[in-house]
C-alpha positions as CSV (number, residue, x, y, z in Angstrom):
1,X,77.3,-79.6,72.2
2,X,73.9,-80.8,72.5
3,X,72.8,-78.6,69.3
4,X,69.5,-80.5,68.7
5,X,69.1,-81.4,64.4
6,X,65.1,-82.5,63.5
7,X,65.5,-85.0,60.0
8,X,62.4,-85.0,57.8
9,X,62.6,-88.7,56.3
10,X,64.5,-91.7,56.6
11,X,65.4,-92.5,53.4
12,X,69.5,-93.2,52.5
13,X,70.5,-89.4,52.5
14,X,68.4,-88.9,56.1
15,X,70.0,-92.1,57.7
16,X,73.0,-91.2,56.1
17,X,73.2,-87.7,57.9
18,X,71.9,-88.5,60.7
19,X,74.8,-90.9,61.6
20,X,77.1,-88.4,60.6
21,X,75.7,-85.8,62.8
22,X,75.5,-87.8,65.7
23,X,78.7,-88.6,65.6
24,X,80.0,-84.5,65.7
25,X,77.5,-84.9,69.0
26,X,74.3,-83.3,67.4
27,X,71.3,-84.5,69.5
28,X,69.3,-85.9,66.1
29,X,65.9,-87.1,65.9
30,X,64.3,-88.2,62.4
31,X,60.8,-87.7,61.6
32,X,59.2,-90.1,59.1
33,X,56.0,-90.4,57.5
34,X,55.8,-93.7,56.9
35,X,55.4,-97.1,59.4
36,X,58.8,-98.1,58.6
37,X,62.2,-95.9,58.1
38,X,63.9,-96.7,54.3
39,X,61.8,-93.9,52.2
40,X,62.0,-95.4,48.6
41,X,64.0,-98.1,49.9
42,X,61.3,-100.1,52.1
43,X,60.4,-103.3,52.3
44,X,57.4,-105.6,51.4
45,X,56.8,-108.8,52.7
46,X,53.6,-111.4,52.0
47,X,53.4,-115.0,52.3
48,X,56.9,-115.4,53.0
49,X,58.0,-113.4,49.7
50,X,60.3,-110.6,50.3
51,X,60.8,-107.6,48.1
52,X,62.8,-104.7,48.0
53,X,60.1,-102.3,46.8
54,X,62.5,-99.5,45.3
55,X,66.3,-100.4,44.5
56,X,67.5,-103.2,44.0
57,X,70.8,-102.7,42.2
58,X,73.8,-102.6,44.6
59,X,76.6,-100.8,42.4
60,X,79.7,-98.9,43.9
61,X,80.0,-101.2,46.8
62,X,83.3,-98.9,48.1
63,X,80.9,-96.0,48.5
64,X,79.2,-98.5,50.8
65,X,82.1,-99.3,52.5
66,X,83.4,-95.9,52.8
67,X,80.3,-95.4,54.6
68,X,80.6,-98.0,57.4
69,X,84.3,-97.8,57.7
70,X,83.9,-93.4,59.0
71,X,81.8,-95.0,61.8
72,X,84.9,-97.9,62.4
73,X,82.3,-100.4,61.2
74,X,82.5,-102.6,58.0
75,X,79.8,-103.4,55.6
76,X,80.4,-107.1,56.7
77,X,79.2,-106.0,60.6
78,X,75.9,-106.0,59.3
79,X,75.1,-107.7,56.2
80,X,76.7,-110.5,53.7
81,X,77.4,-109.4,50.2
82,X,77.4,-111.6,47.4
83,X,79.0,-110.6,44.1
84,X,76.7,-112.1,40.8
85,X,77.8,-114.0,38.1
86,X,76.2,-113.7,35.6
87,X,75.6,-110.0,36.8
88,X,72.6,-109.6,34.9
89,X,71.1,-110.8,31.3
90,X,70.0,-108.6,28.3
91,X,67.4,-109.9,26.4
92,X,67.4,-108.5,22.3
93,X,64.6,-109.9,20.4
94,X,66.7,-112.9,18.5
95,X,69.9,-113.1,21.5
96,X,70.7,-112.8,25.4
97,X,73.5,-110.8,26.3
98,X,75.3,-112.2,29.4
99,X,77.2,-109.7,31.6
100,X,79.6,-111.6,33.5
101,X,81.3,-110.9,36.9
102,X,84.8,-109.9,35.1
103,X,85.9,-108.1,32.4
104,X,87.7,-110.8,30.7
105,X,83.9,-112.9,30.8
106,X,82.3,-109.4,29.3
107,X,84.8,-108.9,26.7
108,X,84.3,-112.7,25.6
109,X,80.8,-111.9,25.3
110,X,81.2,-109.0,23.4
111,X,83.5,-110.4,21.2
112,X,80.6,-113.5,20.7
113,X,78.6,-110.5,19.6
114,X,81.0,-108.3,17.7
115,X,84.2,-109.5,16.6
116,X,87.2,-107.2,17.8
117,X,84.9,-104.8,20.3
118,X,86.9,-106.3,23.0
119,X,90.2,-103.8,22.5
120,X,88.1,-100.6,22.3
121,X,85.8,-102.1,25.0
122,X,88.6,-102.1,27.2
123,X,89.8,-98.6,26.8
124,X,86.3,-97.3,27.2
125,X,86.1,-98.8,30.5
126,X,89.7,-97.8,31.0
127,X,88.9,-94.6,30.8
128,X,85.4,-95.0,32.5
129,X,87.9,-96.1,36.0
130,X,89.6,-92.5,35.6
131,X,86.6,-90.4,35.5
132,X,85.0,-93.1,38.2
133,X,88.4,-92.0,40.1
134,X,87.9,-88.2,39.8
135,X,83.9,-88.4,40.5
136,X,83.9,-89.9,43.1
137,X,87.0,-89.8,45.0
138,X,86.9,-85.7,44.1
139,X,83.8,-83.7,42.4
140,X,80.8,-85.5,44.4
141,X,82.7,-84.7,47.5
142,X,82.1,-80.8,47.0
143,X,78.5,-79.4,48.0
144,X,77.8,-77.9,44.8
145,X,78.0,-74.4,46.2
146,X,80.1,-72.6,43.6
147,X,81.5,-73.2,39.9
148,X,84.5,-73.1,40.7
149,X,84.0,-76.9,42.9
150,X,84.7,-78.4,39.0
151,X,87.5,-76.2,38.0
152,X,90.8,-78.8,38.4
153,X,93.2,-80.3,36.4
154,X,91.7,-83.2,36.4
155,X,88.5,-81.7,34.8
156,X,90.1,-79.2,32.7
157,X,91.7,-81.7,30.5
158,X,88.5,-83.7,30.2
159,X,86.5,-80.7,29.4
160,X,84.9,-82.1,26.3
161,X,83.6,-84.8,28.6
162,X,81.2,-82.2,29.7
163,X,79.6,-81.2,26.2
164,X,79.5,-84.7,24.3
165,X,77.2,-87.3,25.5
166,X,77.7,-90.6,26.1
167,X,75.9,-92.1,23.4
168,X,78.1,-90.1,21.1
169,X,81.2,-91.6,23.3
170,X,79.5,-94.7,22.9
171,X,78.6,-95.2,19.2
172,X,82.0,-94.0,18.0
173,X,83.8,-97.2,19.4
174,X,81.3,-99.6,18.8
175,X,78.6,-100.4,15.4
176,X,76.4,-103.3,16.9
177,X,72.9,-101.8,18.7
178,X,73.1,-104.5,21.6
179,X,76.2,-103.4,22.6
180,X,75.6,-99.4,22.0
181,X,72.3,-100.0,24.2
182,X,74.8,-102.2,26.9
183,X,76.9,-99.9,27.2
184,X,74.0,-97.0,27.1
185,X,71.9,-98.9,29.7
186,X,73.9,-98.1,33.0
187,X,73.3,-94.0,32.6
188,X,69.9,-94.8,32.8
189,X,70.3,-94.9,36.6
190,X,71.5,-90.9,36.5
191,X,67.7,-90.4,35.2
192,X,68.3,-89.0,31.6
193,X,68.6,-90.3,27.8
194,X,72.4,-90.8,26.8
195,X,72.0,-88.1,24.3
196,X,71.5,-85.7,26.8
197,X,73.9,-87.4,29.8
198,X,77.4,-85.8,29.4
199,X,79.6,-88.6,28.8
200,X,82.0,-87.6,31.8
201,X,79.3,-90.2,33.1
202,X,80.7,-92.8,31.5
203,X,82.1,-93.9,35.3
204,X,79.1,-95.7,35.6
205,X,80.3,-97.9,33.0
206,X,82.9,-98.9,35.4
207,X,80.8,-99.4,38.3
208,X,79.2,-101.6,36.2
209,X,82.2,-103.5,34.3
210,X,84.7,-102.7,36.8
211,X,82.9,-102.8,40.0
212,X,80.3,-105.6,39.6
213,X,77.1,-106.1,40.8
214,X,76.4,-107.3,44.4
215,X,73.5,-108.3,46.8
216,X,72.8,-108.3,50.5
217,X,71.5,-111.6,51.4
218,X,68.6,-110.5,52.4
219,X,67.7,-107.5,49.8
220,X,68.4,-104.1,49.6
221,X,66.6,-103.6,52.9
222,X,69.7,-105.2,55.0
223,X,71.5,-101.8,53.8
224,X,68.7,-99.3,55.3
225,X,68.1,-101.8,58.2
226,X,72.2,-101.4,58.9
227,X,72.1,-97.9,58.7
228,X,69.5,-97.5,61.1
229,X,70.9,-99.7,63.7
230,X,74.3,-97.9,63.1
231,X,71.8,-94.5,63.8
232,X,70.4,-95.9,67.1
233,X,74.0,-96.9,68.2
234,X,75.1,-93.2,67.6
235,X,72.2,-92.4,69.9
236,X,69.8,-90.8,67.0
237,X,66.0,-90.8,67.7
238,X,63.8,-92.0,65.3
239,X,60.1,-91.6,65.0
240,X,57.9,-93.7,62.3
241,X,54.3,-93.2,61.7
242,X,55.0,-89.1,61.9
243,X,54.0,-87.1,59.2
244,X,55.4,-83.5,59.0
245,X,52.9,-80.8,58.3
246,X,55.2,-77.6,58.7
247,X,58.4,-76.1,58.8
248,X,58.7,-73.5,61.1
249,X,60.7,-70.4,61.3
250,X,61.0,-66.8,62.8
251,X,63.1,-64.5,62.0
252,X,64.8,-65.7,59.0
253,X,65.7,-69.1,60.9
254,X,64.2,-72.3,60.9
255,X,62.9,-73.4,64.8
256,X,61.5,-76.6,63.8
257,X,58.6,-78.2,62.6
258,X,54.7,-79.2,63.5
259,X,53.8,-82.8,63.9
260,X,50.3,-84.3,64.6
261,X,49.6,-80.1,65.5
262,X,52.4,-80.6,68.1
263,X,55.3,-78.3,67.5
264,X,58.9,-79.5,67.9
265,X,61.8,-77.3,68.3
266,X,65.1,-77.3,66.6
267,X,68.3,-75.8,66.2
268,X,68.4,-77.0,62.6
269,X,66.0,-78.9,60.2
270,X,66.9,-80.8,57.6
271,X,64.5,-82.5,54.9
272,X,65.7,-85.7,53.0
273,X,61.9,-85.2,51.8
274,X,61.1,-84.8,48.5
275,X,62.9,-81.4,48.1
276,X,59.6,-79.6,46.3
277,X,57.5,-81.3,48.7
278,X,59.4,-80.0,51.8
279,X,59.7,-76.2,50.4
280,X,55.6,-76.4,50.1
281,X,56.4,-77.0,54.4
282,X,57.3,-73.4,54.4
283,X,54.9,-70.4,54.1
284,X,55.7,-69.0,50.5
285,X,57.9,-66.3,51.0
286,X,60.3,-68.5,52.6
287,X,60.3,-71.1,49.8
288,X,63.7,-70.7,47.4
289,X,62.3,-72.1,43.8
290,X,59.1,-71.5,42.3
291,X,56.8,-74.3,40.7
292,X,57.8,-72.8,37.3
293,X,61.2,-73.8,38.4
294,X,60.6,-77.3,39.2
295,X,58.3,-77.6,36.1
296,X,60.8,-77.0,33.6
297,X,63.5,-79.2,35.1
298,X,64.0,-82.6,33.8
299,X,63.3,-85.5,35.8
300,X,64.0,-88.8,36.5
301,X,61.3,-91.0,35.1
302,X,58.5,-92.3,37.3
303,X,58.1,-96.8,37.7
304,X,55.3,-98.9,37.2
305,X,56.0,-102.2,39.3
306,X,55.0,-104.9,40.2
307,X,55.7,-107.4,43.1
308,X,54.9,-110.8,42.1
309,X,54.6,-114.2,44.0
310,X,55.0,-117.0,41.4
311,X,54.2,-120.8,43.4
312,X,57.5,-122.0,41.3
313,X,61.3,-121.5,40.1
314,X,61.3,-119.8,37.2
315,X,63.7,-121.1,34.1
316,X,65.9,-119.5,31.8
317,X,66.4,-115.8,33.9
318,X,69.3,-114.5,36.2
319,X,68.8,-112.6,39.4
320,X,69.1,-109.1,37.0
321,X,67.5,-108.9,33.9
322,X,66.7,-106.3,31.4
323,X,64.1,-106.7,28.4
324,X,65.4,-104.6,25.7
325,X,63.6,-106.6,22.9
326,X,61.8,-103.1,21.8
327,X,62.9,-99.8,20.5
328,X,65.2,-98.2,23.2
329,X,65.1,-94.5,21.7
330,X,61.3,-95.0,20.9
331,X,60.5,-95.5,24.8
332,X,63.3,-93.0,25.9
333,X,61.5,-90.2,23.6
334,X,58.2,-91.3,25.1
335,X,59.7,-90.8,28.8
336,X,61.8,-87.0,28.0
337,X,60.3,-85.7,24.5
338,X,56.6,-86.6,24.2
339,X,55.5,-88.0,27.8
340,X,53.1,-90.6,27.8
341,X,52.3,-94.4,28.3
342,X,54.8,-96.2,26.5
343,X,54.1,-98.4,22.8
344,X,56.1,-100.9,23.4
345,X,58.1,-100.2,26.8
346,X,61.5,-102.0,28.2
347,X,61.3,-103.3,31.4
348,X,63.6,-105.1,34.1
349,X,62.9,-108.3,35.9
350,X,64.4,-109.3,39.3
351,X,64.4,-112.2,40.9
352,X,66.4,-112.2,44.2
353,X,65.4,-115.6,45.4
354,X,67.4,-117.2,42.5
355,X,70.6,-116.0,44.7
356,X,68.9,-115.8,47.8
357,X,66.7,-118.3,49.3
358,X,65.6,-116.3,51.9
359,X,63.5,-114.2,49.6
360,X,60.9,-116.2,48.5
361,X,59.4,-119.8,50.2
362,X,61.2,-122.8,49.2
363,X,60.3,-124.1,45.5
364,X,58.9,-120.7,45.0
365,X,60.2,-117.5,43.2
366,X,60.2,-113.6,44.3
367,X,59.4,-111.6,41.1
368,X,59.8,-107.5,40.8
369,X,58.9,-106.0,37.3
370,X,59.5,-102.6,36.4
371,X,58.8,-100.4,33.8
372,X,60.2,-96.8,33.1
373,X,57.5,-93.7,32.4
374,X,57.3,-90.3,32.2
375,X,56.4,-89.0,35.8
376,X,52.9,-87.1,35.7
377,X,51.0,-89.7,34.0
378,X,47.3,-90.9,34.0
379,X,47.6,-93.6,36.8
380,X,44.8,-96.4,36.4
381,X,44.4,-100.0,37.6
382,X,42.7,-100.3,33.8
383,X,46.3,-99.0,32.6
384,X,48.5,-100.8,35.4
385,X,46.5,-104.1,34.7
386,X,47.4,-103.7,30.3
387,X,51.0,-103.0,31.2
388,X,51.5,-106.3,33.3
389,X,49.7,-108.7,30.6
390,X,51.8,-106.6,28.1
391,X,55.4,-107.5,29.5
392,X,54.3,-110.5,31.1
393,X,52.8,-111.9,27.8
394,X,56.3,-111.0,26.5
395,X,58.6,-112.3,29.3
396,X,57.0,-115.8,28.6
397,X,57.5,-115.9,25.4
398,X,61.5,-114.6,25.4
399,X,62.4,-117.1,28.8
400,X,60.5,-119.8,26.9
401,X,58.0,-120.5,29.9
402,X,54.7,-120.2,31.0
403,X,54.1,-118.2,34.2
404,X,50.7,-116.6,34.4
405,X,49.2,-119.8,35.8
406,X,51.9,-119.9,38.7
407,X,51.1,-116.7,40.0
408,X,50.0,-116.4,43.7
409,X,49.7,-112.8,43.8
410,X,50.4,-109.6,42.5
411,X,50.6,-106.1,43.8
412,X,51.3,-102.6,41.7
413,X,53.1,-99.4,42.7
414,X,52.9,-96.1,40.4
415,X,52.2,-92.2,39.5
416,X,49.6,-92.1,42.3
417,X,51.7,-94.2,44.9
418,X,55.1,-92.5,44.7
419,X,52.7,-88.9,45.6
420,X,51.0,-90.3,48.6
421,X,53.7,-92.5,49.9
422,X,56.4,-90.2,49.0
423,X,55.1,-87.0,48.0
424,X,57.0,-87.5,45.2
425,X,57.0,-84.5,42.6
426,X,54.9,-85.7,39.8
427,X,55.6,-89.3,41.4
428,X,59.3,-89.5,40.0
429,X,60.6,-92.4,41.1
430,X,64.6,-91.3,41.1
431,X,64.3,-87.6,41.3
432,X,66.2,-84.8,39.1
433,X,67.8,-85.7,36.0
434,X,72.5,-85.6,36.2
435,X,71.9,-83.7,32.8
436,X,74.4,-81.0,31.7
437,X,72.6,-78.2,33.0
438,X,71.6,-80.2,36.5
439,X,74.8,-81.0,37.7
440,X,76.9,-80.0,41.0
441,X,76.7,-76.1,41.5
442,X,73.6,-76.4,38.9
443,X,71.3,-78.2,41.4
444,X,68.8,-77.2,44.1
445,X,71.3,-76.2,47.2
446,X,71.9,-78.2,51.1
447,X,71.6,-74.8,52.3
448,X,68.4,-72.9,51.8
449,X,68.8,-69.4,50.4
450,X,65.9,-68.1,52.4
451,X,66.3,-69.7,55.9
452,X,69.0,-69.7,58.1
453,X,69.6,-73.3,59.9
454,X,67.3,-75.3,57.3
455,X,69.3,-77.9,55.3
456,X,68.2,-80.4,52.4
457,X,69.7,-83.9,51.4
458,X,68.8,-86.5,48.9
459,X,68.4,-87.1,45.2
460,X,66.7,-83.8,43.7
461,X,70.1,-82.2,45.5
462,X,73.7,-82.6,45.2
463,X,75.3,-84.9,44.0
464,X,72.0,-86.5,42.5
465,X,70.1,-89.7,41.9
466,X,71.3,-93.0,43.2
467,X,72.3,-94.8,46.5
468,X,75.8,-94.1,46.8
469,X,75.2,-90.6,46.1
470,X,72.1,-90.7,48.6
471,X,75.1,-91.3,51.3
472,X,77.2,-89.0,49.7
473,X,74.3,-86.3,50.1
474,X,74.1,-87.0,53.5
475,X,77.4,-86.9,54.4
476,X,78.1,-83.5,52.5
477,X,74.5,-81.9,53.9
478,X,76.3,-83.1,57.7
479,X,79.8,-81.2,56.7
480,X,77.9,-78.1,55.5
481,X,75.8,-78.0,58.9
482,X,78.9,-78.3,61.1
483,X,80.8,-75.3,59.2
484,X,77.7,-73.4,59.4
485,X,77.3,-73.8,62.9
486,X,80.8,-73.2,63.7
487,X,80.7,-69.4,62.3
């Protein structure tokens, strides 16, 4: 065939692809900006600490698998999963809540909490596995191209899924706010408030419950640093350190792209950039959405993190834990109704070297704070420096420990970062919003409208924010270039 394919990025969509097009017998070559492939999903390493410097969770391990297995490989060719127990802790202002590595573990716990929540728990999360089923064994297969990809029996009956959120699924089983925001918390990861998530969503409940929660020994990392070897085995080219200054294109078609001046040709391009950032590649008239477009979507929120090297093990935390110790709908509304810096924000702590000791020196812990905001923020040291003493100062006190003193270092990563590093759209962190009116068809398209032969794939496309649906992205974007190219 010998069609050549140019990949902007190398993030979990672009490696994704790329693996998937070189095994139809594209000629593929990715282009990434950065020193090392992964996109969000790189790696940091000082001192013998090692952090995964975007995600961190590892949910939907079959989508993982699924992956690996349409190559005739297995996750366990290129990395060790471990499956946590506890999966992670919530901490409340006056109780931790322990999410165990079964359901019959998590419905002791929220019978501890809530006497009798454990029937209606397990029906939730019964019905949770069938729309898990239908999601993602059905609609996040379809490209979003038309409508009509949701209209099925299986949807059909489960219409009202799609115009009642999850919180209202959510609070009409169960009284107690810890386990409305448990339950609550996992949607989080589609990048909108429950109110406003349709509560169809509720699969992620499952993944959650149902599925567990895992880690690569190793970190997140293993998982890009396994797709990329799977890439080079597949014979895909991949070039770090280069930044992509144009798309090019004549006569309605994409040709390729410039790099350090230099321009490469292509018989298709596809961007698992920043999808904003890659149309602003194109001279204007061949750009799809207009910034008053992308302004009045609704986006993921932005991160403030922080990787921190503490010279001791910490006490009294899991590997995954989630401060929730403030006001949930008071930080949610300060993320998607009035943007700014939060009052009194939630935040997750991560500490992979409590499973793994490879992460961190021996005797010594690998911490990773983070703290939801609104993208589009004032980014300071001043402000990044207040937010760390604020959460830290409050970590201490709910673990019962002192830390400050055992800290070797500490680096930040924000607003300002995920635009240069990224070119991030108002330095989101997890891209477009799964609301309502941003799902499937309802999405920025794989296929540009304006340009023959240029593709998108990634998490401001379909199917939307997430790993697992960063492969599914790819994998669809793939599908839709080889039917294009066939006709």
């Amino acid at each position: 065939m010998d069609k050549r394919v140019i990949i902007i990025g190398s993030g979990f969509a672009s490696l994704s692809a790329s693996c998937y097009l070189a095994q139809q017998g594209y000629d593929v070559s990715i282009y990434e900006k950065n020193k090392t492939v992964g996109g969000r999903a790189r790696q940091f390493i000082r001192e013998g600490f090692t952090f995964d410097m975007g995600p961190s969770w590892y949910w939907m391990p079959d989508i993982f698998e699924r992956f690996f297995n349409d190559f005739g490989k297995k996750t366990s060719d290129y990395y060790q999963l471990d499956k946590l127990d506890p999966a992670y802790n919530i901490y409340f202002s006056d109780d931790v809540v322990t999410i165990g590595d079964s359901m019959d573990k998590i419905c002791e716990e929220f019978e501890r909490i809530e006497e009798g929540s454990a029937v209606p728990l397990r029906k939730f999360i019964k019905k949770a596995q069938d729309n898990y089923e239908i999601a993602i064994h059905k609609i996040v297969l379809r490209p979003g191209l038309s409508p009509l990809e949701l209209v099925s029996k299986d949807t059909m009956i489960r219409l009202d899924q799609f115009f009642k959120s999850i919180s209202d699924e959510v609070r009409k089983r169960f009284k107690n706010p810890k386990l409305i925001s448990t339950l609550e918390f996992p949607v989080l990861f589609l990048g909108a408030k429950p109110s406003k998530t349709p509560s169809f969503y509720s699969f992620m409940n499952f993944a959650d419950f149902g599925l567990g929660t895992w880690h690569p020994q190793g970190g997140m990392y293993q998982v890009i640093r396994a797709m990329e070897h799977l890439a080079l085995e597949l014979g895909v080219k991949i070039n770090t350190d280069h930044a992509v200054t144009k798309i090019e294109v004549a006569k309605g078609r994409a040709t390729g792209i410039i790099v350090n001046g230099n321009s490469i040709k292509a018989d298709v391009v596809l961007s698992g950039a920043d999808y904003h950032h890659s149309e602003t590649l194109l001279d204007p008239e061949f750009r799809q959405y207009s910034e008053a477009y992308w302004n009045k979507k609704t986006f993921a929120p932005s991160s403030l993190l922080f990787y921190v090297g503490f010279n001791k093990k910490l006490q009294n935390v899991s590997h995954h834990n989630l401060f929730f110790d403030t006001s949930f709908e008071q930080h949610a509304q300060e993320i998607y109704d009035d943007p700014k810096w939060p009052e009194a924000p939630l935040f997750y702590a991560n500490f992979p070297s409590i499973t793994d000791s490879t992460m961190a020196p021996e005797g010594c812990e690998t911490g990773f704070f983070l703290i939801p905001i609104a993208p589009d923020l004032e980014d300071t040291q001043e402000l990044r420096n207040k937010y760390f003493d604020i959460i830290l100062n409050r970590f201490q006190k709910l673990t019962g420990q002192q830390v400050k003193s055992s800290i070797l270092f500490k680096e930040d990563f924000c607003v300002n970062d995920f635009i240069d590093q990224y070119n991030s759209y108002k330095g989101n962190a997890y891209g477009m919003a799964n609301t309502l009116l941003q799902t499937a068809f309802l999405r920025p398209k794989l296929h540009s409208k304006k340009v023959d032969n240029l593709f998108f794939t990634g998490q401001l496309t379909v199917p939307g924010p997430g790993v697992p649906p960063a492969l599914i992205s790819g994998k669809l974007v793939s599908e839709l270039i080889v039917k294009h190219q066939k006709t």
